[in-house]
SEZAGU-34019 format. One line per 5 residues: number of its first residue (from 1); for each residue x, y, z of N, C-alpha, C, CB. Coordinates in steps of 0.05 Angstrom, whole numbers, plus 32768, in hexadecimal, padded with zeros to 4 digits. Glycine has a CB too. Example, Ala and Ser with C-alpha at 12.3 -4.5 7.8 and 13.67 -1.06 7.14 Angstrom:
2
1	8108:7F8E:809C:80F6:7FA6:809C:8108:7FBE:809C:80E2:7FA7:80B5 ~ 8101:7FD3:808E:8111:7FEB:808F:8102:8001:809D:811A:7FF4:8072 .
//
This chain:
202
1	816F:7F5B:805F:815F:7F54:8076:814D:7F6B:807D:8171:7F4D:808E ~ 8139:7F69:808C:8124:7F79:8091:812E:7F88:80A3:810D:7F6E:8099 ~ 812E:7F9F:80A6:813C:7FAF:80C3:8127:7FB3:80D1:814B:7FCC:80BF ~ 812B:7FB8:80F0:810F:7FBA:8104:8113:7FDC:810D:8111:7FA1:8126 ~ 8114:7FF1:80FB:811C:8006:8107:8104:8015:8106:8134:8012:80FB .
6	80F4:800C:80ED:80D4:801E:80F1:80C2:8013:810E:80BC:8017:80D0 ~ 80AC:8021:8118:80A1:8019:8124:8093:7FF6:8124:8095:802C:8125 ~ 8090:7FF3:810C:807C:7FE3:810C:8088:7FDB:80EB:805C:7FF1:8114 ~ 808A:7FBC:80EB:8096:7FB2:80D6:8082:7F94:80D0:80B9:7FAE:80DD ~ 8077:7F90:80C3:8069:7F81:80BE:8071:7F6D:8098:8050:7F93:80C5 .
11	806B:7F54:8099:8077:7F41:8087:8056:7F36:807C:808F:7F27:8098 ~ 8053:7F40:8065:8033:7F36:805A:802F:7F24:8043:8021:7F4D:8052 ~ 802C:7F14:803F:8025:7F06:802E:800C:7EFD:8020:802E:7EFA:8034 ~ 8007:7EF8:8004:7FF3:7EE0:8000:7FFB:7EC9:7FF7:7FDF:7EE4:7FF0 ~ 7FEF:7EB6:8006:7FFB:7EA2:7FF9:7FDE:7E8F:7FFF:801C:7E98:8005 .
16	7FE2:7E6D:7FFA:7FC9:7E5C:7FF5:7FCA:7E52:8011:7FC8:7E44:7FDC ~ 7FB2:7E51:8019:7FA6:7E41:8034:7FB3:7E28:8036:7F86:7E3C:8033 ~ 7FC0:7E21:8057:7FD4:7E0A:8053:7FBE:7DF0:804E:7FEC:7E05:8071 ~ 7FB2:7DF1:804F:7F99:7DD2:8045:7F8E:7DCF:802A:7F7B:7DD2:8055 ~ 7F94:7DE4:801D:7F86:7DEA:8003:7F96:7DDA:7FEC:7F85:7E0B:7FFD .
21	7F8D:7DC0:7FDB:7F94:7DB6:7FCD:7FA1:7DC9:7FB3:7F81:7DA6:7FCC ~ 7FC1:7DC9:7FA0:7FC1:7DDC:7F90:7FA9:7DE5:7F77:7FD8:7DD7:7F86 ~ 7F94:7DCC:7F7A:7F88:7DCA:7F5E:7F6C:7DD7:7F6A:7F86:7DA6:7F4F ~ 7F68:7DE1:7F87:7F53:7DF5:7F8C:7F61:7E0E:7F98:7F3B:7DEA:7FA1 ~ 7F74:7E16:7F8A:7F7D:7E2B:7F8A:7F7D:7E43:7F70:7F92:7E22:7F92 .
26	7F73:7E5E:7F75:7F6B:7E73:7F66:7F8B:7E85:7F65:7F4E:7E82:7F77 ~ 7F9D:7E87:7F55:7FB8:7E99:7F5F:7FA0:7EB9:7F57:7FE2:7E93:7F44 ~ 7FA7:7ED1:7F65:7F9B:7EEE:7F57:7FAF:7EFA:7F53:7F88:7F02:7F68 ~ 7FCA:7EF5:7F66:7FDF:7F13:7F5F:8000:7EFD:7F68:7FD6:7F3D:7F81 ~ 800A:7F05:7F5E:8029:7EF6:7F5E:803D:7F16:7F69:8034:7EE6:7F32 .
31	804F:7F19:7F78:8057:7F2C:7F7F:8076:7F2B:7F6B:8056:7F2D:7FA0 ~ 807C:7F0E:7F6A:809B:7F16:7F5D:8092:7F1A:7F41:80B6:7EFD:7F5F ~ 807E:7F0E:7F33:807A:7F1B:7F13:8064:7F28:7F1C:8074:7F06:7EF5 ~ 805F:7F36:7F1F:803B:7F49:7F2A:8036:7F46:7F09:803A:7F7A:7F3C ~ 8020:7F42:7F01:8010:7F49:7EEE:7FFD:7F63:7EE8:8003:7F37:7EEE .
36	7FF8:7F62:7ECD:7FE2:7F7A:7EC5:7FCB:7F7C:7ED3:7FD7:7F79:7EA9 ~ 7FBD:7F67:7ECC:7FA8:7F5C:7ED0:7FA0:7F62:7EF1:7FAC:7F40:7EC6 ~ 7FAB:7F6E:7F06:7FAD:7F76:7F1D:7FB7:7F90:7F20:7FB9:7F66:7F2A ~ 7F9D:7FA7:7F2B:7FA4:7FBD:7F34:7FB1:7FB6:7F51:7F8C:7FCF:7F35 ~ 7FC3:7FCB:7F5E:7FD2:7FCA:7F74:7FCF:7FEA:7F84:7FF3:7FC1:7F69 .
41	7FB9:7FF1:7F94:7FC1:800C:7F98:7FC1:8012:7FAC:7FB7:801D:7F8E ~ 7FC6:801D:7FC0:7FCF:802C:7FD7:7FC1:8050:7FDE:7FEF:802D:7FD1 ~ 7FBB:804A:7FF7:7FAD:8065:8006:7FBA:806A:8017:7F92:8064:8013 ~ 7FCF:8081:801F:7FD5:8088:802F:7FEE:8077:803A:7FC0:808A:803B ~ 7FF9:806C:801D:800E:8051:8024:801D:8054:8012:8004:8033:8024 .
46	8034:8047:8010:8048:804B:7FFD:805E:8037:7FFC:8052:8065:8001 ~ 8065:802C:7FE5:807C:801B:7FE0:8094:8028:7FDA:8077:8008:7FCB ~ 80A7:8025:7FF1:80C1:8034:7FEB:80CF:8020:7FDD:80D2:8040:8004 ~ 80D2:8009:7FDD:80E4:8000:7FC4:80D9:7FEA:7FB5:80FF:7FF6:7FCC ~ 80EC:7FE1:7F99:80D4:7FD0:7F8F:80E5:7FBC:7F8B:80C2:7FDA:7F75 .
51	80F1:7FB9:7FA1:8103:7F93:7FA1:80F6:7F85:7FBD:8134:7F93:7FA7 ~ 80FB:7F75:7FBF:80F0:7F5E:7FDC:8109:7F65:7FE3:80E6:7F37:7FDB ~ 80FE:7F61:7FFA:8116:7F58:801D:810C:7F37:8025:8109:7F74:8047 ~ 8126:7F33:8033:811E:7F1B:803D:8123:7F10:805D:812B:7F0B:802B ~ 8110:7F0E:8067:8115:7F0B:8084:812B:7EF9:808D:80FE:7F03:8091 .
56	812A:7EF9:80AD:813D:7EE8:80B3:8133:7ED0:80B9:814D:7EF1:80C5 ~ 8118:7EC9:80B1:8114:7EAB:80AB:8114:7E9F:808B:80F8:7EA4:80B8 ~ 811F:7EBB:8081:811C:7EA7:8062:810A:7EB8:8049:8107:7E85:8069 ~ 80F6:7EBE:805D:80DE:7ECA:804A:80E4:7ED9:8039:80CA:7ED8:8056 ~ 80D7:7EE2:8029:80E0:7EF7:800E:80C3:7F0A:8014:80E3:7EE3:7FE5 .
61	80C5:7F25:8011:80B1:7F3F:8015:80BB:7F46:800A:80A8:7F4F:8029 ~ 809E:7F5F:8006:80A1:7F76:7FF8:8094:7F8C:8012:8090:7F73:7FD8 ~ 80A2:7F9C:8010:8098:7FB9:8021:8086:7FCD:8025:80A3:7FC6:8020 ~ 8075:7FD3:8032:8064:7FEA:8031:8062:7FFA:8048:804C:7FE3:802A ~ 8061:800D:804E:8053:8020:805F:8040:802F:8061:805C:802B:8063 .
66	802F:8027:8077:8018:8036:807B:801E:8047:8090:7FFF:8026:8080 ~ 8015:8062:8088:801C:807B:808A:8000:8088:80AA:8018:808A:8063 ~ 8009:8096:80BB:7FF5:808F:80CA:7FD8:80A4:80C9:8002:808D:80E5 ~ 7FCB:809A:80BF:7FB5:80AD:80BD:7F9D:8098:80B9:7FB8:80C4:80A2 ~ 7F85:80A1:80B6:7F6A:809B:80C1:7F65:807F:80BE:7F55:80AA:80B4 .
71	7F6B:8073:80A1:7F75:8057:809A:7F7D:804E:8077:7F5B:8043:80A3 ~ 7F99:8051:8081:7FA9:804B:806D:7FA4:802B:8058:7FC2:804C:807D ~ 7FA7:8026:8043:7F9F:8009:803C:7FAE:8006:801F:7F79:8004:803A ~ 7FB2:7FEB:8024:7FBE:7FE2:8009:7FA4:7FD1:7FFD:7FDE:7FCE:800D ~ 7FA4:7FCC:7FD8:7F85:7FC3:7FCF:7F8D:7FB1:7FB8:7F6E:7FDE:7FC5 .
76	7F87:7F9F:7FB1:7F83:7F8E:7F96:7F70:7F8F:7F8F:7F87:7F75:7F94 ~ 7F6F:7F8E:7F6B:7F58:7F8F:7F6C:7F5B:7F8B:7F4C:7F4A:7FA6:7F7A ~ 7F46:7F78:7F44:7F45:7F7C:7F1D:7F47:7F8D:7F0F:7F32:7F77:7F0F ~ 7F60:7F8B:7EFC:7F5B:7FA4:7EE6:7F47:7FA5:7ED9:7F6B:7FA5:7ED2 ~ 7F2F:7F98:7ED6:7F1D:7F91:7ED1:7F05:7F81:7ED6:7F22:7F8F:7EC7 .
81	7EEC:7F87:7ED2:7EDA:7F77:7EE7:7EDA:7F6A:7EFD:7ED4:7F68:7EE0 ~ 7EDF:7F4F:7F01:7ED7:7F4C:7F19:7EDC:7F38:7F1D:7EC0:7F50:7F1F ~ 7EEE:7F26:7F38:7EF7:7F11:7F43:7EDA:7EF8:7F41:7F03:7F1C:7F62 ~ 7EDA:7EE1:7F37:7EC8:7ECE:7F42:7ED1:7EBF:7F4F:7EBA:7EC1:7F33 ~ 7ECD:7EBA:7F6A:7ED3:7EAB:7F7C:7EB9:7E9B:7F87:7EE2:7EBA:7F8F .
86	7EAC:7E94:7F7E:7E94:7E8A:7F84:7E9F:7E6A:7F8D:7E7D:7E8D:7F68 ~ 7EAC:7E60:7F81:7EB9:7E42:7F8C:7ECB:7E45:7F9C:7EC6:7E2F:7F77 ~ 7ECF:7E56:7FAF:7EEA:7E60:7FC3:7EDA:7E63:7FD7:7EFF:7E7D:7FBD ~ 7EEB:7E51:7FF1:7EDE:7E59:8005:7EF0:7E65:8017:7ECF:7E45:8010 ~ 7EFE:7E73:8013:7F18:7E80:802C:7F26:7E8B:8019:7F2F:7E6A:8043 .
91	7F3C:7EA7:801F:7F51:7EA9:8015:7F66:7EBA:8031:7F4C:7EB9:7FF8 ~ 7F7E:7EA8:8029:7F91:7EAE:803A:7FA9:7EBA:8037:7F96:7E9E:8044 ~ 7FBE:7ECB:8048:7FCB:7EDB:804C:7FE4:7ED9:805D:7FBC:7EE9:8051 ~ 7FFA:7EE0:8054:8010:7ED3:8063:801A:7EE8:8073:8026:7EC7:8052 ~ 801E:7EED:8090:801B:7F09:8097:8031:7EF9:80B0:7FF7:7F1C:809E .
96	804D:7F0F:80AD:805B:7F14:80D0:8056:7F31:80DB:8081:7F12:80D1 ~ 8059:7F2E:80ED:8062:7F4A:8102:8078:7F4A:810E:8051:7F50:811B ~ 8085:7F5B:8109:80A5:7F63:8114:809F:7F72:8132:80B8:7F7D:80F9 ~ 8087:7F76:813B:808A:7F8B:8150:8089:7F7C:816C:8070:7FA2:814E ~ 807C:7F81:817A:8082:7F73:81A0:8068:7F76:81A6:8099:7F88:81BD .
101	805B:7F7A:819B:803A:7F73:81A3:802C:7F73:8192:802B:7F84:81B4 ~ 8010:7F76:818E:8001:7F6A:817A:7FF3:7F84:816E:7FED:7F53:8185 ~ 7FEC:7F7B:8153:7FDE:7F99:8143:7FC7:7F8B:813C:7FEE:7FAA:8123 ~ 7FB1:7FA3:812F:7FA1:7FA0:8127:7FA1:7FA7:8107:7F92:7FAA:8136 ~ 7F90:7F89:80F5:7F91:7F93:80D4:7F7D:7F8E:80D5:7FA2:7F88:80BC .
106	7F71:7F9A:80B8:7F54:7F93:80AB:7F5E:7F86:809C:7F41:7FA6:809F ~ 7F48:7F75:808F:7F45:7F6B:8070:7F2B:7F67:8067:7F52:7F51:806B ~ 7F2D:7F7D:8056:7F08:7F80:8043:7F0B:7F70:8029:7EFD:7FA8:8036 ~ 7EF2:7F6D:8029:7EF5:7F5D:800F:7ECF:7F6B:8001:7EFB:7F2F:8019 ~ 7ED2:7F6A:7FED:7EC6:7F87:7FE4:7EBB:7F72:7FC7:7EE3:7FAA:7FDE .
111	7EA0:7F7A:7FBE:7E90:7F67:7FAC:7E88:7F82:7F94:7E72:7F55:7FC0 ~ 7E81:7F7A:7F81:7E7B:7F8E:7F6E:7E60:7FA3:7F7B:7E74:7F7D:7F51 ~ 7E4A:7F93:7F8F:7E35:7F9C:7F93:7E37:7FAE:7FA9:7E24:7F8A:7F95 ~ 7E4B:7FB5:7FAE:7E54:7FBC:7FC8:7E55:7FB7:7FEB:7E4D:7FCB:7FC5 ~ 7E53:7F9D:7FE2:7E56:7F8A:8001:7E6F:7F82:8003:7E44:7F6D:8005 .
116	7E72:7F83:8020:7E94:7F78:8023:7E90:7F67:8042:7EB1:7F98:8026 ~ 7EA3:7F5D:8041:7EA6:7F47:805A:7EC1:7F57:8068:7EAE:7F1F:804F ~ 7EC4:7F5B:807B:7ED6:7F64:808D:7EDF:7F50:809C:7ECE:7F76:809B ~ 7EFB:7F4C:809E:7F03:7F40:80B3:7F15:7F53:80C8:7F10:7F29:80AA ~ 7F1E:7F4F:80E3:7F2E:7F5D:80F0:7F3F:7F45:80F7:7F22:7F70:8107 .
121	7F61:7F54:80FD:7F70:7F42:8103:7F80:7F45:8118:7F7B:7F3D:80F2 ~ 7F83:7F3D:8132:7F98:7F46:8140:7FAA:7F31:813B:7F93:7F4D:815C ~ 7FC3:7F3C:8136:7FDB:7F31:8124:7FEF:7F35:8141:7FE5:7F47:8102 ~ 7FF2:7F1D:814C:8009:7F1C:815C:802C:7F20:814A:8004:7EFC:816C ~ 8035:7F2A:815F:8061:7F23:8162:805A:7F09:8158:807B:7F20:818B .
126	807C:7F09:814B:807D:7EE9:814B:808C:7EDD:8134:8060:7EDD:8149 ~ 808D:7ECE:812A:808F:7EC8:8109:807B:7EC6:80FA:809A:7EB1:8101 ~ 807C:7EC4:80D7:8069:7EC9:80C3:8057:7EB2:80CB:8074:7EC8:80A3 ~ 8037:7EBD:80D0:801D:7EAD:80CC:800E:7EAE:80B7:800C:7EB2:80DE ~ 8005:7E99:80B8:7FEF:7E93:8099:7FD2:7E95:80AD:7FF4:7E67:8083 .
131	7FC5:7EBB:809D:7FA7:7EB8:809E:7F96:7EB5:8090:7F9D:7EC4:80A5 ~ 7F84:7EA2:809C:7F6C:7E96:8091:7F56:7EA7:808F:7F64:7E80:809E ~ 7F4E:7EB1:8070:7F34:7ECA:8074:7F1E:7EC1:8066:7F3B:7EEB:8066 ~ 7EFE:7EAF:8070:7EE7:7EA4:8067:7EDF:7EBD:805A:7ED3:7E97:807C ~ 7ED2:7EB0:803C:7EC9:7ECA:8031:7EAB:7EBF:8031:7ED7:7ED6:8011 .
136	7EA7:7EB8:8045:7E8C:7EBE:8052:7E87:7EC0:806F:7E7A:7EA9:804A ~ 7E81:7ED0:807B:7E77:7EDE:8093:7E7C:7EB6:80A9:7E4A:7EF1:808C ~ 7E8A:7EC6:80B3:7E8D:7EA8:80D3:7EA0:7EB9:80E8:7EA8:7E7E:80C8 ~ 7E94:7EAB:80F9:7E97:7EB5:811C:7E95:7E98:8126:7E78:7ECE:812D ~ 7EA0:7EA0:8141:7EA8:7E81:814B:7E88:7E7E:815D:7ECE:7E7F:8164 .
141	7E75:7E8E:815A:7E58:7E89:8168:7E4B:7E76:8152:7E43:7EA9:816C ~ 7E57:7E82:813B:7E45:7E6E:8119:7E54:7E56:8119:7E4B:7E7E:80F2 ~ 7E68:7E54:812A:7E76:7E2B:8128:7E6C:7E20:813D:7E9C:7E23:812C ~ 7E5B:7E32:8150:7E4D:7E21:8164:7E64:7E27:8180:7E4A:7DFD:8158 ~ 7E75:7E3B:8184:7E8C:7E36:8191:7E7A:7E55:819B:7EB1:7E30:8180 .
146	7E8A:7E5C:81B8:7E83:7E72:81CF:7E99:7E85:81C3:7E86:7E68:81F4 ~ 7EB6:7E7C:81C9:7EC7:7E97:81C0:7ED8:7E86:81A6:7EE1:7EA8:81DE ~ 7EEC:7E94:81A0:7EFA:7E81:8183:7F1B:7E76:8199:7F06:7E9F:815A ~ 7F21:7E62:818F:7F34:7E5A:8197:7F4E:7E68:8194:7F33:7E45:8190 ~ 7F64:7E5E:81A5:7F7D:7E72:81A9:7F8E:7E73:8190:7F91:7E69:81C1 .
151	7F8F:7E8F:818B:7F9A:7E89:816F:7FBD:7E9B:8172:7F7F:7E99:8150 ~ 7FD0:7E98:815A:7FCD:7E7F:8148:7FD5:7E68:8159:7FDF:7E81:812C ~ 7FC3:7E57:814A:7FC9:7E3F:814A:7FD9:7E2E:8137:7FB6:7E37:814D ~ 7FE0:7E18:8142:7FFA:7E03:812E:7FED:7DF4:8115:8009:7DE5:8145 ~ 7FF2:7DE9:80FF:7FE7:7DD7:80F3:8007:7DD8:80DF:7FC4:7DDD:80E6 .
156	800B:7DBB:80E5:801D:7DB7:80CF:803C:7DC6:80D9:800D:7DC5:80B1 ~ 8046:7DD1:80E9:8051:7DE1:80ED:804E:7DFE:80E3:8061:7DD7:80EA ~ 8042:7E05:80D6:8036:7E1C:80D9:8026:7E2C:80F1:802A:7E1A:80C7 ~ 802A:7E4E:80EF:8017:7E59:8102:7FFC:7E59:80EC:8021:7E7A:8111 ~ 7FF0:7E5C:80FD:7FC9:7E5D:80F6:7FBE:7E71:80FA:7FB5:7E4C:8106 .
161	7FB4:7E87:80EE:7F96:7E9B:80F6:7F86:7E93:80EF:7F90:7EB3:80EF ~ 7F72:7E8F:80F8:7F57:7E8A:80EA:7F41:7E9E:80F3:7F4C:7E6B:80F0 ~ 7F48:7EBE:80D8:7F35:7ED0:80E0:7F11:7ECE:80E4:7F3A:7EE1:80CF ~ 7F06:7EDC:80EE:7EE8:7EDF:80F0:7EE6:7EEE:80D9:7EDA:7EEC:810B ~ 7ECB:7EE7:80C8:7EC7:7F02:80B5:7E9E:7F08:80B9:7ED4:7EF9:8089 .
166	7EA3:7F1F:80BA:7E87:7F2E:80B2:7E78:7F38:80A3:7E84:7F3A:80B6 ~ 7E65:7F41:8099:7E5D:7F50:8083:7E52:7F2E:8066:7E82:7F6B:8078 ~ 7E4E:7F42:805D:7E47:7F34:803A:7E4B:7F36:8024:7E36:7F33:8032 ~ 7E4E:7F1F:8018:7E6B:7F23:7FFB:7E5D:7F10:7FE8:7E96:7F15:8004 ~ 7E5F:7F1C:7FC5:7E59:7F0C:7FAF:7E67:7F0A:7FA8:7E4C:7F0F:7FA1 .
171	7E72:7EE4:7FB4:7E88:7EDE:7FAB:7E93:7ED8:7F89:7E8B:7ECC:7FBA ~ 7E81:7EE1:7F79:7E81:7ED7:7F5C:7E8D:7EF2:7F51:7E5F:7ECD:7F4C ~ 7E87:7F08:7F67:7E8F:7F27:7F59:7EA3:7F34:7F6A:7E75:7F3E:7F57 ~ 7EB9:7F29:7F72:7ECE:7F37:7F83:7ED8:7F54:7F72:7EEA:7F20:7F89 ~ 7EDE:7F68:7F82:7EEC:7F7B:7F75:7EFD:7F85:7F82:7EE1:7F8C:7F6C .
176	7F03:7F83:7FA1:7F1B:7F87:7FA8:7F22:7F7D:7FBF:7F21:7F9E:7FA7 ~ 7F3A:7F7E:7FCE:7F41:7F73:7FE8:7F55:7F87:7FED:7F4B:7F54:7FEB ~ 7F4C:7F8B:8007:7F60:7FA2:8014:7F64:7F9A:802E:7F54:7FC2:8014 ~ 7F7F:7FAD:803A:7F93:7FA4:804C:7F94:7FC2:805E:7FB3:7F98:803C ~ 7F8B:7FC0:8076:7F87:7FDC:8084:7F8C:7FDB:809B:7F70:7FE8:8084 .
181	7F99:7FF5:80A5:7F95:7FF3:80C7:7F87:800A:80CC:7FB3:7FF4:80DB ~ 7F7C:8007:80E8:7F6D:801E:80EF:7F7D:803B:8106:7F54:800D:80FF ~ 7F80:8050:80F7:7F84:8066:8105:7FA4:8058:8115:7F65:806F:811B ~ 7FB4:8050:8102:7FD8:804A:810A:7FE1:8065:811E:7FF1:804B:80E5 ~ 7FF1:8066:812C:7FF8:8080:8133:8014:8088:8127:7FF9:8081:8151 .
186	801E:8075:8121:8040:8076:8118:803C:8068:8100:8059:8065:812D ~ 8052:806D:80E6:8051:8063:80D4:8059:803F:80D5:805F:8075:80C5 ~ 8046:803D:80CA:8042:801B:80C7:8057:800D:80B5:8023:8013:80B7 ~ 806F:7FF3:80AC:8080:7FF5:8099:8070:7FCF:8097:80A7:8000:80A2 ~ 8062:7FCF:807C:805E:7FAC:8080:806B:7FA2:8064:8038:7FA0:8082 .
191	806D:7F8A:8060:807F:7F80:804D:8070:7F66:8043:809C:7F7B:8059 ~ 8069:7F6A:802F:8054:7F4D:802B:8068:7F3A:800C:8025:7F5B:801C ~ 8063:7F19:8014:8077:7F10:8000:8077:7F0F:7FE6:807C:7EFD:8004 ~ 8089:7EFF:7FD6:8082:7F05:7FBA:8075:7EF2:7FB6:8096:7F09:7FA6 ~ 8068:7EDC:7FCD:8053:7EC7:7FBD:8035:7ED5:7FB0:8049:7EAC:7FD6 .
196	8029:7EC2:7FAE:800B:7ED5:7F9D:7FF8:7ECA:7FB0:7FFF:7ECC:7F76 ~ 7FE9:7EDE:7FA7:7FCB:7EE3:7FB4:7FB7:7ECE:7FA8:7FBF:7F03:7FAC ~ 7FB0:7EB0:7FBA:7F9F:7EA7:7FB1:7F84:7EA8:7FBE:7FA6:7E95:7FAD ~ 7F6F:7E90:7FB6:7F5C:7E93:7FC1:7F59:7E6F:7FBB:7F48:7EAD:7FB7 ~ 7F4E:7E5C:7FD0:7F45:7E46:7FCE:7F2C:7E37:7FD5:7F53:7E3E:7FD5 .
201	7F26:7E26:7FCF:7F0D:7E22:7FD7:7F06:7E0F:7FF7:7F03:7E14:7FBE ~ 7EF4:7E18:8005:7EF9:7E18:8024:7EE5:7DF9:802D:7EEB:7E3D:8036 .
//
């Protein structure tokens, strides 16, 4: 079981968008067989062990800590060239928080040309949520909406994020996606599952 003794314990996942048919689904990284073919690296972060835990709803993670300094980040990224996602319109992320109030994550997503789309996340307490990250730039002003609705929200019995993202991305040339917080004060402990990192089409 996950113990709650660090400050901040967090449950991360990738996994496929709950609407996303399996046959517009992209897998990039599998955590219980990780592959070659996927760099895995860390700034200022560190994996103390290399088995999953499993929460007390079931889930299966793996562990990390981000260490507190300016901004720590975990990154995927091709051992080679370059992600095409040009037929993907979202990729999503299976993320809990073990703590009593809410944090703040990034998620960059980073193009060979050097454009990236940023999203920010405030990640409530709670049980594991599935977030939704457009890898093209949307704000709830670009759906025609004043502020974005209360999130998460339900679908299916699932919780819901549905992040905002910024910036600009060639989606045919992905090269990496990274996982960051800004300026932590206490060491960060997150745990993401052994499902894989997809990407589907939105």
């Amino acid at each position: 079981m996950i113990r709650r003794s660090l400050p901040a314990v967090f449950a991360l996942l990738f996994a496929a968008p709950v609407w996303a048919a399996p046959a517009g689904q992209q897998t990039l990284f599998n955590f219980v067989r990780p592959a070659a073919v996927v760099q895995v690296a860390t700034q200022d972060a560190s994996l103390p062990q290399s088995n999953a835990e499993q929460t007390a709803e079931g889930e299966v993670l793996r562990r990390i800590i981000f260490n507190p300094t300016s901004r720590p980040s975990l990154s995927l990224a091709p051992q080679s060239g370059a992600w095409d996602w040009s037929q993907s319109g979202m990729m999503s992320l299976r993320i809990q928080s073990a703590m009593n109030w809410a944090l703040t994550l990034y998620v960059t997503i980073q193009s060979n040309d050097g454009k990236t789309l940023v999203s920010r996340v405030d990640l409530p307490a709670g049980p594991a949520q599935t977030l939704l990250v457009p890898l093209v730039a949307s704000s709830p002003l670009s759906q025609g909406m004043k502020a974005a609705p209360p999130m998460p929200m339900t679908l299916d019995g699932q919780r819901i994020l549905l992040a905002s993202s910024e910036g600009q991305l060639d989606r045919s040339q992905v090269v990496s996606v990274t996982l960051s917080m800004d300026n932590p004060r206490r060491p960060r402990a997150f745990c993401w599952s052994v499902s894989a990192c997809r990407t589907a089409r939105g």
